[in-house]
Every structure is written in structure tokens, then in C-alpha cells.
N, C-alpha and C positions, 0 to 999 in steps of 0.2 A: 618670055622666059629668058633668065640671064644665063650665061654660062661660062665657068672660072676657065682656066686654064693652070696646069698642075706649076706651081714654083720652079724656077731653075736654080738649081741647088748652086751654080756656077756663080750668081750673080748675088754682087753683098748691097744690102741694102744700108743707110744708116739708121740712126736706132732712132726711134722715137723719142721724145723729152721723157717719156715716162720709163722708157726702159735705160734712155742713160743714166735718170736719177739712180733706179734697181741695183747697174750696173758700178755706177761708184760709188753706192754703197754697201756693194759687195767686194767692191776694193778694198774699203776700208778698211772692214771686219769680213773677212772670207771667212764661209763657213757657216756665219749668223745664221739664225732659225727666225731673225725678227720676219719676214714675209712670205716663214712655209709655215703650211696649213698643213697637218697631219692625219691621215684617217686610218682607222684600222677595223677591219672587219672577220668576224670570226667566220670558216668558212666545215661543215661538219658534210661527213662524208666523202667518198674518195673522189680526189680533185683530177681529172681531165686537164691534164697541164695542155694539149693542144688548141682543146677547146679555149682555155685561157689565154694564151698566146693571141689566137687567132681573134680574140675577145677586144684585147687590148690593141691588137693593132688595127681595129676598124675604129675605135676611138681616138687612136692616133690618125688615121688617115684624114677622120673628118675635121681634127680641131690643127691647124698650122701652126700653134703656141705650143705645141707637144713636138713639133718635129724641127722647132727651132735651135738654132745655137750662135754661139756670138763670138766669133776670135775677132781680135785685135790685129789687124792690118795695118803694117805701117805708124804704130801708135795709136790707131783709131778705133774704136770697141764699133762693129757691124753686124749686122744679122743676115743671118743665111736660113732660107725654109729649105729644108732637105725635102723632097721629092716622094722619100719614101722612108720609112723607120719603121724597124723591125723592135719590139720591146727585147731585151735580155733581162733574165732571173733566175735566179737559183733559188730552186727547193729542197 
């Protein structure tokens, strides 16, 4: 059996080719919608916002592409897995 050990949110990593491509071509045109994928779902009945909360952040904890983010260091676009993320929403 393998076993991960959680990101250190301290350490930047560089980006992969596929997300520098991502990333300057969200330079170009910031904002673009060209590589988000939109979903929407009707949801009937009264909504348990903790339950949801707590819904969404066991999918963020499992997937490391939800808890990433990329600042620019020194010039250089990096990635950082944060460790832990918490979803925010208003209802």
C-alpha cells in the first residue's frame, strides 16, 4: 500500500508545460471562458448549507487541482498545493 503525504503549501513548485501553456494563455486574454467548463444544477428543497460546505470540502481535500494556485515569483508563474481549503459561497 502507498502512502501520500499532505503538500506543503510553503513549497512552490514549477508549473508543468501544460499548465504554463493554461497559464499564458490566461495572460493573454484574462478572464476567457475558452477552458471553463460550466455546470449547473437545480437543487429543490431546503438546502443544508453545512452539509454542503462540508460536502465540498471533502472534494476539495481529495482532488490537489482544487486546492491549487499559482502566483508569480520573481517573474516566474509557480504552483503552490495548499494543504487545506476551505470552499467560500454566498447564498
Amino acid at each position: 500500500m502507498s502512502t501520500t503525504t499532505a503538500p506543503d503549501p510553503s513549497v512552490a513548485i514549477p508549473l508543468s508545460s501544460a499548465q504554463e501553456r493554461l497559464w499564458i494563455a490566461n495572460q493573454i486574454d484574462p478572464g476567457s471562458s475558452a477552458y471553463f467548463v460550466a455546470r449547473a444544477a437545480w437543487i429543490t428543497g431546503p438546502l443544508q448549507v453545512g452539509l454542503l460546505r462540508a460536502s465540498l470540502a471533502a472534494v476539495m481535500a481529495r482532488h490537489e487541482a482544487l486546492r491549487t494556485r499559482f502566483p508569480v515569483i520573481d517573474g516566474q508563474p509557480l504552483q503552490v498545493v495548499e494543504a487545506e481549503a476551505i470552499p467560500e459561497f454566498e447564498i
